[in-house]
N, C-alpha and C positions, 0 to 999 in steps of 0.2 A: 504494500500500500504506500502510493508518493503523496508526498506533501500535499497537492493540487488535491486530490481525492478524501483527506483527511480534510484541508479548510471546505468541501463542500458538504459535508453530513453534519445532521441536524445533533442537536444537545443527547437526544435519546440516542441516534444512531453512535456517536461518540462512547456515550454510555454502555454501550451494546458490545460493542468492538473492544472495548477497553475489559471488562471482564471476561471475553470471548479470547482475548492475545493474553490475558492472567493465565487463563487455564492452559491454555495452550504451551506457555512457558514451563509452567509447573512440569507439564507433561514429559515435556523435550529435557529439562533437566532433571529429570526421576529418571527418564528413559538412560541418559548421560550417565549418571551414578551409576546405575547397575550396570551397564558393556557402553563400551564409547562408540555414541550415533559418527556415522558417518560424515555428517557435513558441521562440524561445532560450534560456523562460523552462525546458524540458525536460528541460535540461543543470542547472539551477539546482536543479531538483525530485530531480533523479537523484543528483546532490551529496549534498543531505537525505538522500534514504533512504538512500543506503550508511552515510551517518552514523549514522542510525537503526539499519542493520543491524546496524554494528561494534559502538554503544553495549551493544546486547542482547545481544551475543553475549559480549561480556565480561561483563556482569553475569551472564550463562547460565553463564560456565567459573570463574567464581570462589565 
């Protein structure tokens, strides 16, 4: 998900997305702990955009 796609979704969609890349994190690093995934740059990427998402979503409520 770029930038451009993140400023276009609404408060709820932010909201949506953002607990959807939590879990999704969670997953990829439990999956990491127990045998090393393949790509571990995924976890790195996923980092980013929940940042992304939070950064938007404050600028969205204020």
């Amino acid at each position: 998900m770029n930038k451009a796609d993140i400023k276009n979704l609404s408060v709820e969609d932010l909201k949506n997305q953002l607990t959807e890349a939590k879990a999704n994190l969670n997953k990829l690093t439990l999956a990491h702990k127990i045998s090393p995934i393949e790509n571990p740059i995924q976890i790195r990427d996923l980092r980013k955009t929940i940042a992304r998402l939070n950064t938007e979503l404050t600028n969205k409520q204020s």
